[in-house]
Structure formats: structure tokens, C-alpha cells
N, C-alpha and C positions, 0 to 999 in steps of 0.2 A: 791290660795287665793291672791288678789292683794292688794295694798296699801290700797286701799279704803273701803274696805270691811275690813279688818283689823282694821282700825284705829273705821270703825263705832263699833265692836264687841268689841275692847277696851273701850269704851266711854256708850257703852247702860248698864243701871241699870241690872244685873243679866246676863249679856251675860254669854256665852258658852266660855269658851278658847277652844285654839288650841287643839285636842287632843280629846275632849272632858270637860275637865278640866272646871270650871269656874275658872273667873279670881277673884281674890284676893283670901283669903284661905276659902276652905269649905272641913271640913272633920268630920268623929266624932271625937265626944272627946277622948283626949287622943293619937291618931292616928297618927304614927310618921313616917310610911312607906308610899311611895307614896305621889304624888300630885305636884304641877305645882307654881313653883317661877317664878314672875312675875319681874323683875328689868329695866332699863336702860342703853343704850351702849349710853355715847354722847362725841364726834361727834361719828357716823358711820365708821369703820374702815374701810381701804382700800382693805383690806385682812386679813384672820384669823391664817396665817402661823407664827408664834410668831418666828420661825425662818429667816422668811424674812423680818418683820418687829418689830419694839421694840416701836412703839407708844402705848402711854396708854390704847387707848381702845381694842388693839389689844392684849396685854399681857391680860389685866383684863376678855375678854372671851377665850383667848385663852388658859389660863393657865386652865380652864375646859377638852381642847381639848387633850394637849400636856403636858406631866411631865417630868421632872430628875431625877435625879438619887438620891438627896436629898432633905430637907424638913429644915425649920430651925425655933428654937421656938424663943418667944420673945425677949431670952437673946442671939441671934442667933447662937446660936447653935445646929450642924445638926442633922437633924431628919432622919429617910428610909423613902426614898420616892420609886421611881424604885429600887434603892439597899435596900435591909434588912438587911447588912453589911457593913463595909469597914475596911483596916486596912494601918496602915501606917508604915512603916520602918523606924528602927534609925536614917539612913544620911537624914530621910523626901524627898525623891527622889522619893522614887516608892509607888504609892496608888494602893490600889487593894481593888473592888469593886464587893460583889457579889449580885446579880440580884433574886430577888422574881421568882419562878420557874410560869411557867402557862402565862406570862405578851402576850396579844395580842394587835394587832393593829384594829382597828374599823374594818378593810376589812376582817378579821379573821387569817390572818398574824399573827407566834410567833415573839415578840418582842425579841430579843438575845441580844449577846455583839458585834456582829458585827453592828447592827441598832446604838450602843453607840459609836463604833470608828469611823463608817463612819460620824455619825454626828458629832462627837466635830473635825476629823482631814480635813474633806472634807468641808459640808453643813457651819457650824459655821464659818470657818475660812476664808471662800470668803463672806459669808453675815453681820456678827454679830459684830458691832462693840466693845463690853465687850470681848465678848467668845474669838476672835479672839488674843487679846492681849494675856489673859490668856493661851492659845492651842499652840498657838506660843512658850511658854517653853518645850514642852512638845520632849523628846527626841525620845519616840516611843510610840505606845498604841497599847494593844494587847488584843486578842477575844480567850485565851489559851481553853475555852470550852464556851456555848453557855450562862450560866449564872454568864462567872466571866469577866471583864475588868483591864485590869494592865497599871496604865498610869506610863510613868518615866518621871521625870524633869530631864534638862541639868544643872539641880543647885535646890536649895530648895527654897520655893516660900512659904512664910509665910501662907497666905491666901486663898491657892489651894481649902482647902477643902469648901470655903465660895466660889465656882466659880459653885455648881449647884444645884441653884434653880430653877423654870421652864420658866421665863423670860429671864437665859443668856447663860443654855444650855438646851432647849427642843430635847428631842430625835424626829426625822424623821425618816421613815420607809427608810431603802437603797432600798429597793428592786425596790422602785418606785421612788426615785430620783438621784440614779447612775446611771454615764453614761447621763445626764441630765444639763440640761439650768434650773439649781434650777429654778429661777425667770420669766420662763416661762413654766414650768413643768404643762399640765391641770390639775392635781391634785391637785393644789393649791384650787381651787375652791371647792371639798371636803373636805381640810382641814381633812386629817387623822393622827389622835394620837392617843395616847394609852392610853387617860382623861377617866374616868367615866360617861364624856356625848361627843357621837359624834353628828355632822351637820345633821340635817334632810332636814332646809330649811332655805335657805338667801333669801327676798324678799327685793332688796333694797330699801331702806329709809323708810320702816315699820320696820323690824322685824329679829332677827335671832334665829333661831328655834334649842333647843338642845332637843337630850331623850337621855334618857339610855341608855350604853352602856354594853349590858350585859354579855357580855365575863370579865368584870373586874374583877382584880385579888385581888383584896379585898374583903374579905367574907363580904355578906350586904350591899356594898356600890355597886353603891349609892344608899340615901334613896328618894331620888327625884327620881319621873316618866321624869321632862322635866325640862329646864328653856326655858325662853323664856324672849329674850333679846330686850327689846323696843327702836325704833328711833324715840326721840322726841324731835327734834330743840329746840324747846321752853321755857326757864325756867320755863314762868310762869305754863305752861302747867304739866312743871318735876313735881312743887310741888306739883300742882293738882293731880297730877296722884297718890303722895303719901298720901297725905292728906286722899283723898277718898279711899284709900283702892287699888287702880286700878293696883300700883304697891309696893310691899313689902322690894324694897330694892334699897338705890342712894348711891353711893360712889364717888369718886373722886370729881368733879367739879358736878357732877350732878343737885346741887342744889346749888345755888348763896348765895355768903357768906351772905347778909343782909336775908336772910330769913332761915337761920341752927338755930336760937335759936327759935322764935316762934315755925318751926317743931320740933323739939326736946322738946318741952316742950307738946306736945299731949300726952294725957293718952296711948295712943294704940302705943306709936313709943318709941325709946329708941336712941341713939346717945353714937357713939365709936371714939376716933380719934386711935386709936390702929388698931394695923396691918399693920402700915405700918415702921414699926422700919429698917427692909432691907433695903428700899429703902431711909430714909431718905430724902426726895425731895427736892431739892434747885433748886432754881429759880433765874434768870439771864437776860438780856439783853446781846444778843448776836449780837456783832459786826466782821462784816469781816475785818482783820486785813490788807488784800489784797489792800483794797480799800483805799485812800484818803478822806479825812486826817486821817481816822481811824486808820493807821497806825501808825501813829504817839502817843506816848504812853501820850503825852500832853495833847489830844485834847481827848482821854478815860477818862486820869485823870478829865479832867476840866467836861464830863459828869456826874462821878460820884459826885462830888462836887454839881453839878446842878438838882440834884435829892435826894429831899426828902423821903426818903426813908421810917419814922417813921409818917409822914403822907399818904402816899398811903398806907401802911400797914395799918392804921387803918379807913383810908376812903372808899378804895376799897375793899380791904381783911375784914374788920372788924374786927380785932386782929387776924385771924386766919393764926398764925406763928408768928414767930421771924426776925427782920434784921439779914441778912446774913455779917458775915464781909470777908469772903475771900472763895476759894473754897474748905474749906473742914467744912462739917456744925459741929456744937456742938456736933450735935447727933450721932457722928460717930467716932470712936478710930484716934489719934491723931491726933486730934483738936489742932490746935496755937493760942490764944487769944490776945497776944502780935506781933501786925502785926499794920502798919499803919493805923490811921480812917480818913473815908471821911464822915466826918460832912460837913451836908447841908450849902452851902455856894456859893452866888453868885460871890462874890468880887472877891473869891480864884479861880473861875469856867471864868471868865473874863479875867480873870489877866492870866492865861494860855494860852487861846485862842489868847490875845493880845502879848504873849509874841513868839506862833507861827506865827506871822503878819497876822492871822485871822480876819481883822479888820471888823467892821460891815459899810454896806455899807446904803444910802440913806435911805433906809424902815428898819434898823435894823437887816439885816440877813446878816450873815458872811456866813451859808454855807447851802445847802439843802442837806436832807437827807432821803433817802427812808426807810417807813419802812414795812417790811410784817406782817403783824397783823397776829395772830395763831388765827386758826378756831374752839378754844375751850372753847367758850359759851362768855355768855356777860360782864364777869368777865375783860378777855381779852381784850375787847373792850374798856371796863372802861378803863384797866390800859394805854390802848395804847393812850387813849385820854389824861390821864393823865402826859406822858412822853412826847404827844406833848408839852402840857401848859409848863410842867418844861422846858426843853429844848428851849422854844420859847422865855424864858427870857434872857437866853445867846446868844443868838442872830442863834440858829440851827435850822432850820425851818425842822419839821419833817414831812414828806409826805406818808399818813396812808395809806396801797395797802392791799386789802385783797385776800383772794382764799381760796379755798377749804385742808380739810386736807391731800390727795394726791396730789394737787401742792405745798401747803406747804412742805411737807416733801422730795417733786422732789426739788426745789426748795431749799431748805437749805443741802440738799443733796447733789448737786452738785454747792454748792459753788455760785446760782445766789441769792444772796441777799447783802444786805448792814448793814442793820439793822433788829432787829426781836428781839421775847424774846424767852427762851425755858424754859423747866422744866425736872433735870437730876437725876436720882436714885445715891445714892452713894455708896451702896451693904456692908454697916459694912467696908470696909476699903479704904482708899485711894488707893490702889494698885488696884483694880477691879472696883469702879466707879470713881474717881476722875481725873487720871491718864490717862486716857482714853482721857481724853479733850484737853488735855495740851501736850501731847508729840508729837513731831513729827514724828515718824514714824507710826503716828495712821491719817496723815492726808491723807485719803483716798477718794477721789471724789466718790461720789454716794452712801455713807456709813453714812445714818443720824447717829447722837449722838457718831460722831468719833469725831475729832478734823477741824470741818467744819470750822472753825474761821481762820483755818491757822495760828497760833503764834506758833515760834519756838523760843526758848533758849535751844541751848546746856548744859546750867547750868541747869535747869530745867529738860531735859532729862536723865543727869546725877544722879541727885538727885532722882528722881523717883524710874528710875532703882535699886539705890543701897539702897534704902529703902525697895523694895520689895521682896527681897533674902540679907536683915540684918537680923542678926541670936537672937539677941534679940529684945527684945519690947522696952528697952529702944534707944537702939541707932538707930531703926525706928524713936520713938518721935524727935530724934537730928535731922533727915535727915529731917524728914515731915516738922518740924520747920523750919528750912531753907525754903525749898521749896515753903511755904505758903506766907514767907515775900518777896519772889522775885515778885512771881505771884500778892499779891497784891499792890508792887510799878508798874510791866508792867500790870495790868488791862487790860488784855487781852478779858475780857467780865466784864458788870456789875452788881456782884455780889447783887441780891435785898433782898429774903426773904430765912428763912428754912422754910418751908411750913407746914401747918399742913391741913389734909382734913378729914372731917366729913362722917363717915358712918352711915347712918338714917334708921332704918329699924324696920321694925311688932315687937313686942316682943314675937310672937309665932314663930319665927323662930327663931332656936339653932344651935349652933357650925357653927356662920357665918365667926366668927375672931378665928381661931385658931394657927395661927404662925406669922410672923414677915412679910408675903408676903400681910397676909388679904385677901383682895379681889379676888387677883390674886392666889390663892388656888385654886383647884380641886373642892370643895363642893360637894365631893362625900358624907362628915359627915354633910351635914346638913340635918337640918330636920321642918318640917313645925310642929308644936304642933297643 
């Protein structure tokens, strides 16, 4: 089936889905087994290997594809996910993890504990810019029999057990990427996990096609026959699609802030900002610290001064989030509210720039600045137009480049950009998302959502580190505290919003939000009513 025939069978009154299926829901009443959820993937992922890539749309089908070893509720704490156990020792050094007996891989492959140590100590630890921080404590990890894993710390690591959920360590089958060019491995292309739906069919820029997978190790799940993941550039198109029926489920950016309450207020739809508690998203203007004058921590300041932040929030965004004051959000264990504020202010945003001899020249413009607009949707587009206007009044003439989301992510990856925004999971604690950004031996060329910005303070490294193996909770709070007031005097990136994002979907579909990952779940438990 090609693009075109695709998009016509989405689009005709009463078409046939893939499968057989028709699209939007038809069943009898009552009927909770079987049948075909219709959603959106936008942008297009580059790959479906959640272990080779950690962009959004890539975790949100991917975490179908691929699991770990745990699960986590709303108040995040761990659920069995691959493990039906775990337990931990006194000194908190050594975890030991036992594995659901039966667990297969799509190919019919047993899933073991060696599939779990070759991933977290091999696969994660060259791709994964989270995992790799996190693995990196790890003194040994051992496979003592086929369904137990024993990891040891070199030290106790507060937060270990909040390091697997299916976005920061998915398990990989060894058998097929040992010994292997992970990132050139042809089996990327079939994207094999151990999810409850594997790949049937990727037709680019239509469509990705999942079914059941039915070796899974969950009695009854899953209850879906297939999902099927739609590619539709379009906003206006997204809402269409959900309006009429055409598609039952938009998350993330899916659907453009100025139109989530009108959808949300249709008899037949229902809207969640839940689910996404893990990730806590904060959003940023991400500057290469590399570059001139960027470096220079005057010429950050005097950005962030020059950017209204309380009005793009409510023009672009349409209240959907909070301003961000520093890199660690509210929404996530210890948070610093007592950190300096960059109130909207041109005088102070001038006065800086004048005071690094930035002077503005003939037409007004001190300096130009390149910026790579991200390729996810027209949200983006707004804000970036909008950070030109602000910045154009201090005299920084922004120059808007766009590209696709695998030159973006080539591209901020290895370090060729100047300017750009990004959007970063925070994972329930600074020592797993936060930490990640900031320290320097996480700046890794080619490793998106490592520390691509390049800002180092040894004071800042320091502080991380001994926050993330302090032995209580409060004297983490001391260290995080610290840490947070340094980062927001160097303004190493400009810290903009804590994000909030709308899940819109059918009200005959159940158990869509059931943990703190949301969307990025299995949905093995859902069920079409």
C-alpha cells in the first residue's frame, strides 16, 4: 500500500483500515477485545529504535515496541514491568531484579537477563545519553540465571531505581546486536522488542503499522488487534482527523495550542494533561556556548532579559505551562525557587550587551545569529518567529534555518548549530534528567540530549555528583540548591516554559493514561469500548 492509497482510505467516508479494520471505532457493544486504534506520530520519526534515538516521537511509538524492566505510577513509583520483582540491599549498592518467566522477543527469541546486561552495560552506554550517565555507576552487572539480573553500584545512587522506564533503558535483543555497528545494525529497520505490538509496516510519510504481538507475556494483553500510527504534517488536517472520527487519539504537540479547548469541549472527546508526571518537560532555548558571543555568559544574560517569556506563554502556548525559572522544573523533587529572576526587560538586556562593546551598528544590529527552528509543527514556528521579534529589539538579528527532524537532531547532535530551542524530560529527579545537560563529562559529540551546549563548571560538576550519592534527602535539597543558583547566574541555555501537553482522545477508549510515562506506555491495557 503506498502513500496515496493510504491517505485516500483514511480520508473516504466508511473506508476499510488496514487489516481489515475500519477506521474510527466499530464494534459491538460492549466489546473490549480486539480492534484497531487509529492515532498520530508527528513529526515522522527517523527510527523506531528508542535505544538509538530518544526524540519524542520515537519514544511515544516506540515504547509499544520496546519495555524495561520497570513501570512507574503517577506518584512515580515503580511498577513490574520486564521484572515482577526487585530487591535492594542495606548499603543500597546491589539491585537485584527478577524477570517475568516466558518474556519473548518479536522474532520468537527468549528474552533473559543477559538481553538486560548486554543492554544497559554495552547498547545504552555508547548510544543513550540518560542511561549512559546512570550505567556508568554501575560496578558489575550479572545474568547469575536466565530470569534474575544483579546490578552493583561503585557507591549508592539515590535514584537508581527511577533509571527504568521504557524511554532510558529499553531492552535490545543481544543476540542480534552483539558483536555489531548498533547504529548501522539492518535490524533497525524491523525494530524488534519485546512490546505487545511489533512492526508489520513503515510506509514513509503515510503510516506505521503495528499488530499484535502474540507471544506476549501478559495474560490478555494486548487487547488491541493493531495500532496504526498516522503521518500528518498538517495541523489543521491533525484536528480534522480527530474531529471526524478519522483518528481517536493526539498527544504531545499533535494538535496546536489555540485549538486543545474547542477539541476538548466535543461530546465524543475527552482531554488529559496527565501522564506525563516522569517526564516533566521543560523547554529551553538552547545556545552553543562554543560559539561567539554566546559564550560569553553577558550576552545569555542580556537574552534572557530580552524575552518575554509571560507573554509568548500565553500568545503562542496559550497558557498551556508555567514559566520556567531555572533548570530544574517545580514539578520535580528538589526544585530552588530562590534563584535570580530575569524579568522582561530591554534597558537591563542593552545595558549588557553595551557593556560587552556589542555596540549596534548603522541599521541597528550588534550581532547576527543563526537559528535552527525544530521541525515540530507550527507551534515551533510561532515561537521561533517570535524570539526573532524579541531579540531584534536589542539589536540580535535572528536568522531562522529550518530542516527536517533527522538533520535537526544530526545537527544539534554533533554540535553544528548556534542557536535552536529544545524540549527535555526531567525523569522525577535531577540526578537522571537534569544533570545530564550540565555536566561535563556528558559532552559527547553525536549524543542528542547530552550536554550539546558545551558549558562546563567544575563547580557545577561537583555539585551534581555529590548530590546524586548524598545519603539523605535533605542534604540533596542543600546541594541541588546550590547548583540551581550557579546555573541560573551562567545561563548556560534559556530557560522558557515547564510545559504542559494535552491528550485528546474517543471516550470509548480506556486505560489510555495509566502511569506517569502516559503515552509512551505499552497499551497493551487498552481497550476500545
Amino acid at each position: 500500500m503506498n502513500r496515496r492509497e493510504f491517505t485516500k482510505l483514511g480520508l473516504a467516508a466508511g473506508a476499510v483500515g488496514i487489516g481489515g479494520f475500519p477506521l474510527g471505532i466499530v464494534r459491538a457493544a460492549g466489546q473490549t477485545k480486539g480492534g484497531t486504534l487509529n492515532t498520530i506520530i508527528q513529526p515522522e520519526p527517523p527510527i523506531l529504535v528508542t535505544a538509538l534515538n530518544q526524540q519524542q516521537p520515537t519514544l511515544t511509538l516506540g515504547g509499544k515496541i520496546y519495555e524495561s524492566l520497570l513501570r512507574y505510577d503517577f506518584d512515580l513509583k515503580p511498577m513490574p514491568g520486564l521484572a515482577q520483582s526487585w530487591e535492594v540491599s542495606e548499603d543500597r549498592k546491589t539491585y537485584t531484579f527478577k524477570l517475568y518467566p516466558n518474556i519473548t522477543f518479536h522474532d520468537g527469541h527468549p528474552l533473559t537477563a543477559e538481553d538486560v546486561v548486554f543492554s544497559c552495560t554495552k547498547v545504552l552506554m555508547e548510544t543513550h545519553p540518560r542511561a549512559r550517565v546512570t550505567f556508568a555507576r554501575l560496578e558489575s552487572a550479572e545474568a547469575p540465571d536466565p530470569l534474575t539480573v544483579v546490578f552493583k553500584l561503585k557507591a549508592p545512587f539515590a535514584p537508581f531505581l527511577g533509571s527504568f522506564d521504557c524511554t532510558t533503558a529499553p531492552i535490545v535483543p543481544k543476540h542480534i546486536y552483539e558483536n555489531t555497528d548498533y547504529r548501522k545494525n539492518p535490524a533497525n529497520d524491523k525494530a524488534i522488542g519485546s512490546g505487545p505490538f511489533k512492526l508489520k509496516e513503515w510506509v514513509r510519510g503515510s503510516h506505521v503499522h503495528l499488530v499484535r504481538h502474540e507471544g506476549y507475556y501478559r495474560p490478555g494483553e494486548p487487547h488491541l488487534d493493531e495500532i496504526i500510527y498516522r503521518v500528518i504534517p498538517d495541523a489543521a488536517s491533525r484536528s480534522v482527523a480527530l474531529e471526524q472520527g478519522t483518528v481517536q487519539l493526539t498527544q504531545w504537540s499533535d494538535v496546536e495550542p489555540f485549538d486543545v479547548a474547542r477539541l476538548s469541549a466535543l461530546p465524543n472527546l475527552t482531554m488529559t494533561t496527565k501522564g506525563y508526571e516522569f517526564f516533566a518537560p521543560h523547554s529551553w532555548i538552547e545556545l552553543n556556548n562554543r560559539v561567539a558571543p554566546l559564550n560569553d555568559k553577558r550576552f545569555r544574560q542580556a537574552l534572557m532579559y530580552a524575552l518575554d517569556r509571560p507573554t509568548m506563554l500565553k500568545r503562542i502556548y496559550f497558557g498551556l505551562g508555567k514559566v520556567a525559572t531555572g533548570p530544574v522544573s517545580s514539578k520535580t523533587r528538589f526544585y530552588e525557587k530562590n534563584v535570580r529572576q530575569y524579568e522582561f526587560s530591554i534597558d537591563k538586556a542593552k545595558a549588557l550587551l553595551d557593556e560587552m562593546g556589542l555596540k549596534p551598528g548603522p541599521d541597528g544590529k550588534r550581532v547576527s545569529i543563526p537559528y535552527l527552528v525544530p521541525p515540530y509543527g507550527e507551534t515551533y514556528t510561532r515561537a521561533a518567529e517570535f524570539i526573532r521579534q524579541s531579540f531584534a529589539k536589542i539589536g540580535v538579528d535572528v536568522q531562522l534555518q529550518n530542516t527536517d527532524m533527522a538533520g535537526w537532531a544530526e545537527k544539534v547532535g554533533n554540535w553544528d548549530y548556534t542557536m535552536t530551542a529544545n524540549l527535555v524530560y526531567q525523569f522525577g529527579d535531577p540526578a537522571l534528567g537534569v544533570a545530564r545537560t550540565y555536566i561535563s563529562s556528558n559532552i559527547k559529540k553525536g549524543i542528542l540530549f547530552s550536554n550539546t551546549e558545551g558549558y562546563s563548571n567544575p563547580e557545577v560538576d561537583r555539585l551534581f555528583e555529590e548530590a546524586a550519592v548524598a545519603p539523605t534527602d535533605e542534604k540533596r535539597q542543600e546541594l541541588y540548591s546550590q547548583v540551581q543558583k550557579i546555573l541560573v547566574e551562567d545561563v548556560p541555555v534559556l530557560w522558557t516554559f515547564e510545559a504542559d501537553y494535552p491528550n485528546i482522545m474517543d471516550k470509548r477508549l480506556k486505560n489510555v493514561i495509566t502511569t506517569a510515562v502516559g503515552v509512551h506506555e505499552t497499551f497493551g491495557a487498552v481497550t476500545l469500548g
